[in-house]
KEKE-3310 file (N, C-alpha, C; in steps of 0.2 Angstrom, whole numbers, plus 5000, padded with zeros to 4 digits):
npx = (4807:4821:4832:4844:4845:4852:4849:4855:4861:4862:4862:4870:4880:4875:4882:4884:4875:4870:4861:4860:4872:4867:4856:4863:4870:4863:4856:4850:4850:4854:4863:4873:4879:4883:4893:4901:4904:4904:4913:4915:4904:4895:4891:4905:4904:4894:4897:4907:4901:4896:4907:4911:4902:4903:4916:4914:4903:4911:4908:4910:4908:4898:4906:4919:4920:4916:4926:4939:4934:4939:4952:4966:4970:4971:4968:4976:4976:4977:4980:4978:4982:4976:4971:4974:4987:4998:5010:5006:5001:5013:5020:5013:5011:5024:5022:5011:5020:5027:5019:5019:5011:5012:4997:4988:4973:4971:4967:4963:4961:4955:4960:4955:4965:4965:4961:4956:4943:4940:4951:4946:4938:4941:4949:4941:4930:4938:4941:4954:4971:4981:4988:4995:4999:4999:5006:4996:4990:4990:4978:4979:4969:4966:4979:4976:4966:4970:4980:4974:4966:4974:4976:4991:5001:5009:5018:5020:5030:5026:5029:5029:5031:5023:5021:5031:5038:5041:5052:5057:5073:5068:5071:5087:5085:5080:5092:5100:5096:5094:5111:5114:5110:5113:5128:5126:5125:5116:5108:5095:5083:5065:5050:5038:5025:5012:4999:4990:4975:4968:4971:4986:4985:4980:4990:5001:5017:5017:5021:5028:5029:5042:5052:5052:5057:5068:5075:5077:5086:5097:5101:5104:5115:5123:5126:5115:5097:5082:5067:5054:5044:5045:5039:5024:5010:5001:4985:4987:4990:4992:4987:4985:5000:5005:5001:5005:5018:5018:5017:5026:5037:5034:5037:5049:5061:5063:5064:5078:5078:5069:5061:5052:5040:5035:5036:5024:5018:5032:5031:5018:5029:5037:5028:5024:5034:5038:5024:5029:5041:5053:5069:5074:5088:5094:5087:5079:5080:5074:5068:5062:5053:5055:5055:5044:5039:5034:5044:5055:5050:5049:5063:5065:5073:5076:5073:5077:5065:5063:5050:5044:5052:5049:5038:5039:5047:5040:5026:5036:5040:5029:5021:5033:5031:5016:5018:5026:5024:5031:5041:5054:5048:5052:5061:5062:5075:5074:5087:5090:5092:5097:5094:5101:5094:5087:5085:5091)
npy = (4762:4759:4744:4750:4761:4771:4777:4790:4787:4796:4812:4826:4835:4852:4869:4880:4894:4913:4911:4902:4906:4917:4910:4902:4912:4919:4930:4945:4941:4954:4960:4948:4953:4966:4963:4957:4966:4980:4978:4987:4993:4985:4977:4971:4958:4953:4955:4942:4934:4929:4926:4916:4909:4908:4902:4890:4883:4886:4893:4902:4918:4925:4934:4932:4921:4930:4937:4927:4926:4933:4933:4932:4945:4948:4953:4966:4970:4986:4989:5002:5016:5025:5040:5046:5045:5056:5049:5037:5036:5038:5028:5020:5025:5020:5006:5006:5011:4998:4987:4992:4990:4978:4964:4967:4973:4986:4986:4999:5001:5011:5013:5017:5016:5000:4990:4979:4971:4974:4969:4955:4952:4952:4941:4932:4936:4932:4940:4945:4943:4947:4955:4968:4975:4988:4995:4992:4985:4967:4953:4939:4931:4937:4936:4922:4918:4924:4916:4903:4905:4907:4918:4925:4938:4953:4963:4978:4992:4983:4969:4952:4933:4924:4933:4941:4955:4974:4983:4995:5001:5007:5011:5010:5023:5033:5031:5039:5053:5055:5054:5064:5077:5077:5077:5091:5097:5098:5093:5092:5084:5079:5071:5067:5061:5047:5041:5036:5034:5020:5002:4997:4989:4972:4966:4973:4983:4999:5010:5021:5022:5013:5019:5030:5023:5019:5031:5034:5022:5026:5038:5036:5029:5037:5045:5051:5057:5053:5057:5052:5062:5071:5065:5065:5055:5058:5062:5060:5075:5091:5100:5095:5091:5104:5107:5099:5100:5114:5112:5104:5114:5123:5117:5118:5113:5113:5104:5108:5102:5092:5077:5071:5060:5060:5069:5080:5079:5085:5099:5103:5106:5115:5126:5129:5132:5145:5151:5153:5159:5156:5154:5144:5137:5140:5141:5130:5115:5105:5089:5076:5065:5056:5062:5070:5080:5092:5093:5099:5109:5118:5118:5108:5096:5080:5060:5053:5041:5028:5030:5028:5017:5007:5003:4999:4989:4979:4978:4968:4958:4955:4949:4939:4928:4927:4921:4913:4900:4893:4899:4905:4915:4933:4946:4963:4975:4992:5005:5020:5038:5053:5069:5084:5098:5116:5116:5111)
npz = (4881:4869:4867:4866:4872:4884:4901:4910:4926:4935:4939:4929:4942:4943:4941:4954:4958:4957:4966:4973:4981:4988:4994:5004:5011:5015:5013:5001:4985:4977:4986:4984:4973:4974:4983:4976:4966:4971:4983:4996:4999:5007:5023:5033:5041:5033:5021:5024:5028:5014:5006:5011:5007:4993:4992:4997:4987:4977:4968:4952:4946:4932:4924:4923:4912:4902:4903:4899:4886:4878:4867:4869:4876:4892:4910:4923:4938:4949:4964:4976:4987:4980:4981:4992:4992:4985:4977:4971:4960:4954:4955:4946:4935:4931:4931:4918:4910:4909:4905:4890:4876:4878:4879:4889:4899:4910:4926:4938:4955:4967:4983:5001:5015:5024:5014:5015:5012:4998:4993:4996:4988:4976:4969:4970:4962:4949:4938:4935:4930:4936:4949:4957:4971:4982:4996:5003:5019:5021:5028:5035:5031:5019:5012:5011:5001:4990:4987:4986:4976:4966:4958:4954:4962:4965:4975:4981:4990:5004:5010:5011:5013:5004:4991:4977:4979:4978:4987:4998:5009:5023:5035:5032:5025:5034:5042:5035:5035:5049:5052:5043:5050:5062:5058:5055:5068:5076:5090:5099:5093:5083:5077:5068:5061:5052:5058:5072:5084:5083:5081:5074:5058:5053:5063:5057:5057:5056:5042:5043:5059:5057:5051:5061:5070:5065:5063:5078:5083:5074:5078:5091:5088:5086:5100:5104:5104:5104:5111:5119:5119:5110:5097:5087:5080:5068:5057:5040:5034:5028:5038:5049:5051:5053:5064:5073:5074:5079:5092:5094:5095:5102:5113:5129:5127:5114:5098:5087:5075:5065:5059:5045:5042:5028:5012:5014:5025:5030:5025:5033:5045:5040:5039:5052:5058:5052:5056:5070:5068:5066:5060:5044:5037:5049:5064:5063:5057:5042:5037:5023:5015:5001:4991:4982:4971:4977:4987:4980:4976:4987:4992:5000:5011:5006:5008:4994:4984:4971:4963:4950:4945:4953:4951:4939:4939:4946:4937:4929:4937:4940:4926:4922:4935:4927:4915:4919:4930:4938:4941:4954:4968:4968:4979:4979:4983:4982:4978:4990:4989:4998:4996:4997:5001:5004:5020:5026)
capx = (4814:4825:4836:4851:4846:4854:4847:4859:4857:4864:4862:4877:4880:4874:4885:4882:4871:4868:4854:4865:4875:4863:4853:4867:4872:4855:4856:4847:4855:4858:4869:4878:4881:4885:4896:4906:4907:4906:4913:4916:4896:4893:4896:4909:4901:4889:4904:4912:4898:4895:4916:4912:4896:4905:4921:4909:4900:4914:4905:4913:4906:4898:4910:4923:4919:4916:4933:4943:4933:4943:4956:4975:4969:4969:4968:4979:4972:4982:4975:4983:4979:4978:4967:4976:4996:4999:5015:5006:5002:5022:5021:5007:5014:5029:5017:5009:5029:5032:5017:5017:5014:5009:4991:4982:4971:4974:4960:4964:4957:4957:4958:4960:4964:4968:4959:4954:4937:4941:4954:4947:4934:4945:4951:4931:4928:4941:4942:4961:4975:4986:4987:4999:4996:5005:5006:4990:4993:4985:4977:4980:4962:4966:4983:4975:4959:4975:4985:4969:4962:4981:4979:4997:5001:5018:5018:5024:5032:5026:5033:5024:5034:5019:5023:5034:5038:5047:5052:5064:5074:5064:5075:5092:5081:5080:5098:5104:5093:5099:5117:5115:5108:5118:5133:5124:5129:5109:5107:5089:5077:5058:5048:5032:5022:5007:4998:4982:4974:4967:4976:4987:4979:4985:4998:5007:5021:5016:5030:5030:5033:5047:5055:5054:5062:5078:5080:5080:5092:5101:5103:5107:5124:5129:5126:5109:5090:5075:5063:5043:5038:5047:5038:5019:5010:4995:4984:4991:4986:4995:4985:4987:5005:5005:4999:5009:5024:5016:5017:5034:5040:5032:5041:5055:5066:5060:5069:5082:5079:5062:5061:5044:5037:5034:5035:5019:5021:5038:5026:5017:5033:5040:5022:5023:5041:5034:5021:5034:5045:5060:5072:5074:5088:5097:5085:5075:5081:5069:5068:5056:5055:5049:5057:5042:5037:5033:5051:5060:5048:5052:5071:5066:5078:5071:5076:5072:5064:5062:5045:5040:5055:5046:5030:5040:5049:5032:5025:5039:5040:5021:5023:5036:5028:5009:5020:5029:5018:5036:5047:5054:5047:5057:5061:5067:5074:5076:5091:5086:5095:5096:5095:5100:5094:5091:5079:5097)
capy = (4764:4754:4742:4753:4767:4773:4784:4791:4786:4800:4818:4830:4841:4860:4872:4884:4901:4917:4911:4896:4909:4920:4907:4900:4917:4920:4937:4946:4942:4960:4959:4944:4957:4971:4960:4956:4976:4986:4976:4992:4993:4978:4977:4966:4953:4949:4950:4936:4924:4930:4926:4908:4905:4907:4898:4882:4883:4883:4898:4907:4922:4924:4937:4928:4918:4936:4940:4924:4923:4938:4931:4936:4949:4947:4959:4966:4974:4987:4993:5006:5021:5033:5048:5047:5050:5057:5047:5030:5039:5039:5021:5019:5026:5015:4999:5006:5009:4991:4984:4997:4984:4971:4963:4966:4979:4989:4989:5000:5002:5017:5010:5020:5011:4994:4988:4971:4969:4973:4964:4949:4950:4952:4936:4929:4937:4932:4945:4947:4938:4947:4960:4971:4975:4993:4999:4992:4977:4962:4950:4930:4926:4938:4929:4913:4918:4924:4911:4898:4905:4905:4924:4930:4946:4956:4967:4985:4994:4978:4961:4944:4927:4921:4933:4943:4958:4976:4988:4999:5002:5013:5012:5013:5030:5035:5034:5045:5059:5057:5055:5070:5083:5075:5081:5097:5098:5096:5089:5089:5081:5078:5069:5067:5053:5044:5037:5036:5029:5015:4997:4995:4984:4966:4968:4975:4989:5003:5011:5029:5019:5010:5026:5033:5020:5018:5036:5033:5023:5029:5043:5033:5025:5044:5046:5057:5054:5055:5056:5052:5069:5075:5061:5065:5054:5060:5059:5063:5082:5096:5103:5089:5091:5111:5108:5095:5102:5120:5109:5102:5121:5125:5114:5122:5112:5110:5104:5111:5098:5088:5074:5070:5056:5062:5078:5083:5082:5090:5104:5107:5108:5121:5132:5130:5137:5152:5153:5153:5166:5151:5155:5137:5131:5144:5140:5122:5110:5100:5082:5071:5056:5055:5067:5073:5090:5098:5095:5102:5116:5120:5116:5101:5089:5073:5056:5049:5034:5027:5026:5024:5010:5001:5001:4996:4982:4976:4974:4965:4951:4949:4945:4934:4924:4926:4918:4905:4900:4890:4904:4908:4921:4938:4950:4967:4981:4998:5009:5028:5043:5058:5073:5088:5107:5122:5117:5107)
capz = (4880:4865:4871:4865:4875:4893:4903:4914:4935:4940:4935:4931:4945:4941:4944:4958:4955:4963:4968:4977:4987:4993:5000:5008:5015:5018:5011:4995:4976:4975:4992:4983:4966:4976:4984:4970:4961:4977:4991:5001:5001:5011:5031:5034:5042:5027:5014:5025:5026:5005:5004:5014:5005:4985:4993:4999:4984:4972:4963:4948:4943:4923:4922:4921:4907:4897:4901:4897:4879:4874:4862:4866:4881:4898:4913:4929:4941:4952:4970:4982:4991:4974:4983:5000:4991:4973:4975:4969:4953:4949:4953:4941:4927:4930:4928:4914:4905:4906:4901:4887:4871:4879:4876:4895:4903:4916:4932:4944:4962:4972:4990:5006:5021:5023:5010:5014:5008:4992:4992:4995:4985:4968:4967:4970:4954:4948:4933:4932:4927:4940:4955:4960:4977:4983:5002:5007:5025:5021:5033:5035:5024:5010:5010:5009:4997:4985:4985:4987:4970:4961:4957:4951:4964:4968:4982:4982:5000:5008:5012:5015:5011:5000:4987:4977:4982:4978:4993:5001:5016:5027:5040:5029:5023:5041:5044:5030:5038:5056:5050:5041:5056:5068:5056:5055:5075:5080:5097:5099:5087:5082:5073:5067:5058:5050:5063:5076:5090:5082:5080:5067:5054:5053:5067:5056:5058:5049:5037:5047:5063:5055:5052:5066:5075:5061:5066:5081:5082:5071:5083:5096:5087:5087:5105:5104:5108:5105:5116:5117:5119:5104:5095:5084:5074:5063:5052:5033:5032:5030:5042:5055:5054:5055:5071:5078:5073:5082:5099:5097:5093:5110:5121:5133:5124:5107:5093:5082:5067:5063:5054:5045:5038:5020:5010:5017:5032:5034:5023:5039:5049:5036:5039:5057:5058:5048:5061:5075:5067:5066:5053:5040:5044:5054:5068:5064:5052:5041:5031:5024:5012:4996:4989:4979:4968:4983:4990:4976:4978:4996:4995:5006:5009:5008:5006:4987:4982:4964:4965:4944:4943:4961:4948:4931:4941:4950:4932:4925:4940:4939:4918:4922:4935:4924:4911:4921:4936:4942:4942:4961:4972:4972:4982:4977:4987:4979:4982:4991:4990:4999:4990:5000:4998:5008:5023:5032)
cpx = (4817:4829:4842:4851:4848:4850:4854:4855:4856:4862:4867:4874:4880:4881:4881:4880:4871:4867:4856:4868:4871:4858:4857:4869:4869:4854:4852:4853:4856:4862:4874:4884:4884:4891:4904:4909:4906:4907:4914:4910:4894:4894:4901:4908:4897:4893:4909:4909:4898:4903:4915:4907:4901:4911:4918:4906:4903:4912:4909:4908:4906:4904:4918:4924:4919:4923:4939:4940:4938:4949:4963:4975:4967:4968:4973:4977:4979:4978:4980:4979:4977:4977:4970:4984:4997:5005:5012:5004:5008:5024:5016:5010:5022:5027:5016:5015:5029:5027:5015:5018:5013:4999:4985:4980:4973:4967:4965:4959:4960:4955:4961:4960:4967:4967:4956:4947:4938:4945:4954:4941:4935:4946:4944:4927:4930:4942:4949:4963:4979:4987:4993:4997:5000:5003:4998:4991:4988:4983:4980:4974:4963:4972:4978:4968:4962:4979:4980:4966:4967:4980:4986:4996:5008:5014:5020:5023:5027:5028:5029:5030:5031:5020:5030:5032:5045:5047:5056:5066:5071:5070:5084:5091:5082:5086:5102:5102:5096:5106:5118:5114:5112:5126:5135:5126:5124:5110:5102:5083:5070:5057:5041:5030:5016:5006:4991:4981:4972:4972:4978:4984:4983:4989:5001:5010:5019:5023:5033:5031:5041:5053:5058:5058:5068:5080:5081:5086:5098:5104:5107:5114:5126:5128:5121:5104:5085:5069:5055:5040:5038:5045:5030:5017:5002:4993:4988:4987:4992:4995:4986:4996:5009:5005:5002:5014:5024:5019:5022:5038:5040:5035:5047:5059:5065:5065:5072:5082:5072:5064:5054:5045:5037:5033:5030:5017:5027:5036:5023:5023:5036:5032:5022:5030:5040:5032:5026:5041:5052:5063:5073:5083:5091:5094:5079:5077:5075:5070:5063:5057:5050:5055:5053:5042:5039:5041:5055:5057:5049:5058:5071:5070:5076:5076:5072:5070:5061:5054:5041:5046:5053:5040:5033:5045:5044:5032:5030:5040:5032:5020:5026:5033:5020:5012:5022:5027:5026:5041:5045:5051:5053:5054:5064:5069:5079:5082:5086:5096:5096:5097:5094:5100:5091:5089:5084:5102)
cpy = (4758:4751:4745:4759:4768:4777:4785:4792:4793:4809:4822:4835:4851:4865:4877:4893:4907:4919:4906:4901:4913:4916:4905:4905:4919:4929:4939:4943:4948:4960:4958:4950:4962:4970:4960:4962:4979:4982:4980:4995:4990:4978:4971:4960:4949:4948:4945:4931:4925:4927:4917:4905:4902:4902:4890:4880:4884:4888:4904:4911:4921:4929:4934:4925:4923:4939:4934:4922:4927:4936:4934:4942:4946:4958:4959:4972:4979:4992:4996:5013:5029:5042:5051:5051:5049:5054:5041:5031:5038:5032:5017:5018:5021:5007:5000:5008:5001:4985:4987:4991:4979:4972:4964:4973:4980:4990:4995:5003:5007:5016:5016:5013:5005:4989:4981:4968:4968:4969:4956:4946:4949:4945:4929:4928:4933:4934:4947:4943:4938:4952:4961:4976:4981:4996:4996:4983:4972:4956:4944:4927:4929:4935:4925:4915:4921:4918:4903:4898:4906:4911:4926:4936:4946:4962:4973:4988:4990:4971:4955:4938:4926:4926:4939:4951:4966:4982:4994:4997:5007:5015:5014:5020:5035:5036:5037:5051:5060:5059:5062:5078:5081:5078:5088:5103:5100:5091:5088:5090:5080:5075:5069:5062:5053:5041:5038:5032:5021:5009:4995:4990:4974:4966:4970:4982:4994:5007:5018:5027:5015:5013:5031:5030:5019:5025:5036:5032:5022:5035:5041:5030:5032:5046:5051:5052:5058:5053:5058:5058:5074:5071:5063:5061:5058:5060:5065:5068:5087:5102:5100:5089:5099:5110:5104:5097:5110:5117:5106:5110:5127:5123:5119:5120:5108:5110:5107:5108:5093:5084:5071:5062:5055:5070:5082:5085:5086:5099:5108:5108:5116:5129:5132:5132:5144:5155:5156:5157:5163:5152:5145:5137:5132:5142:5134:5120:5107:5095:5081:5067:5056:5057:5068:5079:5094:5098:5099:5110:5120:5120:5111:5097:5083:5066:5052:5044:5035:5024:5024:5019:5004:4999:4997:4990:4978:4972:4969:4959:4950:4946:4941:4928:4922:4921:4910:4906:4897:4893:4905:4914:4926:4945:4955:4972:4987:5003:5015:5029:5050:5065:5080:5095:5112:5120:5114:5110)
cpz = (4876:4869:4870:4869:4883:4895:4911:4923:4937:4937:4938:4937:4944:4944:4949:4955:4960:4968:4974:4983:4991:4996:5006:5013:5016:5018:5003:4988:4975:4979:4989:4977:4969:4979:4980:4965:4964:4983:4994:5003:5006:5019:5028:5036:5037:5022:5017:5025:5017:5005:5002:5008:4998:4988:4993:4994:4979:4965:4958:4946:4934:4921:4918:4913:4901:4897:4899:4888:4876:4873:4865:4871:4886:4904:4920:4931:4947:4957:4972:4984:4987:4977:4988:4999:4984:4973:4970:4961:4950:4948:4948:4936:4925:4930:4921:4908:4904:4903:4894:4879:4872:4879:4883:4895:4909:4920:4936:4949:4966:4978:4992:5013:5021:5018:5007:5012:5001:4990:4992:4992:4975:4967:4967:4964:4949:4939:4931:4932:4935:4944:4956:4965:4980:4990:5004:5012:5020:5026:5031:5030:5020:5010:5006:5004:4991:4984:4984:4978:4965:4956:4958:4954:4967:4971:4982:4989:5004:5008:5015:5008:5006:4992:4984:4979:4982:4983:4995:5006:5020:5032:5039:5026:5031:5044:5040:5035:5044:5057:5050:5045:5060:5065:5054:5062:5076:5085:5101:5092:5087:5077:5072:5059:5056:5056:5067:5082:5089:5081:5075:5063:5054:5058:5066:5057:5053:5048:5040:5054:5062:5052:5056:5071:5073:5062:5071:5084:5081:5075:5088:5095:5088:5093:5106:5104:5104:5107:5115:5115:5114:5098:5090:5080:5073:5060:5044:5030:5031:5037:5049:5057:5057:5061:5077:5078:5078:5090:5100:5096:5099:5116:5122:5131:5117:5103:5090:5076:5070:5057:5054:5042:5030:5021:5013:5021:5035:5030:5028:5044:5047:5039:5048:5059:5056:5054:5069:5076:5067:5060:5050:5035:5050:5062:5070:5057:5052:5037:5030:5019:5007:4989:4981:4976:4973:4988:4986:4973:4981:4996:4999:5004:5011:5005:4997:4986:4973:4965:4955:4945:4949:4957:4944:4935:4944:4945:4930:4929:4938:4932:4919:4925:4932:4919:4911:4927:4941:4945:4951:4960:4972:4976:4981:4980:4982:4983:4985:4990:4994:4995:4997:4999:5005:5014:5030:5031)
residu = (UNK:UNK:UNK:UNK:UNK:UNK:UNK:UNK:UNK:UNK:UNK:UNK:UNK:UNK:UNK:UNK:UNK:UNK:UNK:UNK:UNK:UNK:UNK:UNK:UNK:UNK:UNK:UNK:UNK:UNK:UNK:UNK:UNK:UNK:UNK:UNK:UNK:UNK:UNK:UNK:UNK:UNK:UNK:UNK:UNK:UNK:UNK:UNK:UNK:UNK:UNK:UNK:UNK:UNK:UNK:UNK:UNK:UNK:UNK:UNK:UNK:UNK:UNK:UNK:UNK:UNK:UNK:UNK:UNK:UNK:UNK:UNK:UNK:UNK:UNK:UNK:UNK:UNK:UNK:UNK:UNK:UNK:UNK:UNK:UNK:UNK:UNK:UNK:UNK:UNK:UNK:UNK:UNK:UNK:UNK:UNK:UNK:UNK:UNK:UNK:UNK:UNK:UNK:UNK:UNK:UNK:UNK:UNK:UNK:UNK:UNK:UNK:UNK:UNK:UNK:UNK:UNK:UNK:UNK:UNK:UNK:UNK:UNK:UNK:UNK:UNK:UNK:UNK:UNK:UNK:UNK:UNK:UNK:UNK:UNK:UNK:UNK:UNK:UNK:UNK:UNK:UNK:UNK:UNK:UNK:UNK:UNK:UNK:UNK:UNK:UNK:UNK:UNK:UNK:UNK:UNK:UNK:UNK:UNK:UNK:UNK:UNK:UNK:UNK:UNK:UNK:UNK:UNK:UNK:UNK:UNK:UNK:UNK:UNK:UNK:UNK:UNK:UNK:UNK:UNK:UNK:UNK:UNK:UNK:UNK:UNK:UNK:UNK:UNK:UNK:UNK:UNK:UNK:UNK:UNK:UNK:UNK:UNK:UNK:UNK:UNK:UNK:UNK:UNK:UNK:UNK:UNK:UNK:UNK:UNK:UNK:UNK:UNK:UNK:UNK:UNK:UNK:UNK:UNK:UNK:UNK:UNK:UNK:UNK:UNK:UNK:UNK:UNK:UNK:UNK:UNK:UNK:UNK:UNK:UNK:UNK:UNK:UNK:UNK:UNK:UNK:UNK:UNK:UNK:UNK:UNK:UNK:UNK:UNK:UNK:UNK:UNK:UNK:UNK:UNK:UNK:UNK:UNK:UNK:UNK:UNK:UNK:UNK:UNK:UNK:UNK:UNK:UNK:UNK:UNK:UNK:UNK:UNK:UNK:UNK:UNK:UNK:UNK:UNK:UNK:UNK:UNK:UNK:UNK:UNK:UNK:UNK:UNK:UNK:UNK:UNK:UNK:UNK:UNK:UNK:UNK:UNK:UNK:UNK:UNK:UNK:UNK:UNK:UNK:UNK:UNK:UNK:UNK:UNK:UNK:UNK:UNK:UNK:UNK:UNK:UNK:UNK:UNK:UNK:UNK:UNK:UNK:UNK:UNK:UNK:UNK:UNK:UNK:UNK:UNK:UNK:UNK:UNK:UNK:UNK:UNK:UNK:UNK:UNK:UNK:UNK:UNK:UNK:UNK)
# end
């Protein structure tokens, strides 16, 4: 060795591989891979040690690197329940207006359910710029494995402090409806909902119980009721709610006004009044919330929400804060309206 020459004591630290996580998770490399572009594949327990392993191990994906070489192009990624409600299409396309001209792609994820795998496996990748996140709970670690890896995400019809977020009033939506039956000179009520035996996800409220209880009471300030047994939740079918609506239409004192959840479901209320040979609305008032196509099909009277400007204001807070990382958190809540035709 010249005397001019070093050799270095130490040796730089490699970055972490693969090959690094899957030993550490003690799982195949294809696991890891599948991991990362099909988390919905995975059990749950293997995608949380693979989550621990990459997080311990400080692992970026090569991907990565193939999407930040791209010059003057980024990406935003946008989950929700697309296959489960054709509304989150309308909030789509009010994403894809406001960044209409601007230089990013559009991912998007076709989640059902709660969506928490996927979602905590996005920011792992870490392939986007920025997520907007629509109706799907999220737990305490996707939190913290979002705001840990300083992914940019707004929130649509949900609320968490940690970020922005644009929503409605459900329950100012619920007391239009009530109001309106109640000045109809209805005085017994029903409803029916999104729902199941299982445990809500995260503890949280879901949005069709949240509903049901501002109708409640909302009933309750006008001196009316309603009571458990005039109550259904179900899953989101037409058929599902045919049939619930069938067994509130049976009771000895069954309703005179139903109020659904979504257009869909006050869909099956309207086909089991049919069934039951009830005039619409001479002998069963109906509502529901949305006020989609299929309301303005039916004459249903529903409550409206903006749902492409819940998309085109999303995108426009997350650009803002992708731009400026300092700008406060907001929080935006959307008017409703009720739009009322023949079915009340």
């Amino acid at each position: 060795m010249s005397t001019g020459e070093l050799r270095p004591l130490v040796k730089a630290k490699k970055s972490a591989t693969i090959y690094d996580v899957a030993a550490k998770a003690g799982v195949s490399i294809g696991t890891v891979s599948l991991a990362l572009n099909s988390p919905m594949r995975v059990r749950g327990s293997t995608l949380e040690r693979i989550n621990a392993a990459i997080d311990d191990l400080r692992f970026v994906p090569k991907a990565e690197a193939v999407v930040r070489a791209r010059r003057g192009v980024g990406r935003i990624g946008v989950i929700a329940p697309f296959g489960t409600y054709t509304s989150f299409a309308r909030r789509l396309n009010g994403v894809l207006g406001a960044l209409r001209g601007q230089s990013y792609e559009i991912a998007v994820y076709d989640h059902e359910g709660a969506g928490t795998s996927l979602l905590a496996s996005l920011p792992i990748a870490r392939r986007l710029d920025g997520l907007i996140v629509m109706s799907l709970p999220l737990g305490d670690d996707v939190v913290d494995r979002l705001l840990d890896k300083n992914l940019t995400t707004v929130l649509v019809e949900l609320d968490r402090p940690d970020f922005s977020a644009v929503t409605i009033d459900d329950v100012a939506g619920s007391q239009m409806v009530a109001e309106l039956l109640v000045d109809r000179g209805h005085a017994s009520f029903g409803f029916i909902g999104e729902g199941g035996t299982k445990p809500h996800p995260h503890n949280q409220i879901l949005q069709s119980e949240t509903r049901m209880l501002g109708f409640r009471a909302a009933l309750a300030r006008r001196g009316q009721n309603l009571p458990q047994d005039h109550v259904r939740l179900v899953r989101h079918s037409l058929a599902a709610a045919t049939k619930a609506a069938g067994e509130l239409l049976g009771l000895p004192n069954r309703p005179t006004a139903i109020f659904a959840h979504d257009d869909v479901l006050a869909s099956g209320v309207l086909r089991a009044a049919q069934k039951h040979s009830l005039r619409v609305p001479e002998d069963l008032a109906v509502a529901g919330f949305d006020d989609s196509e299929i309301a303005e099909h039916l004459g249903l009277t529903s409550v409206r929400q903006p749902f492409e400007e819940s998309g085109k204001v999303a995108a426009e807070i997350l650009l803002s804060q992708m731009r400026d990382g300092s700008r406060s958190l907001q929080h935006v809540t959307l008017k409703l309206e009720l739009v009322e035709r023949e079915t009340t």
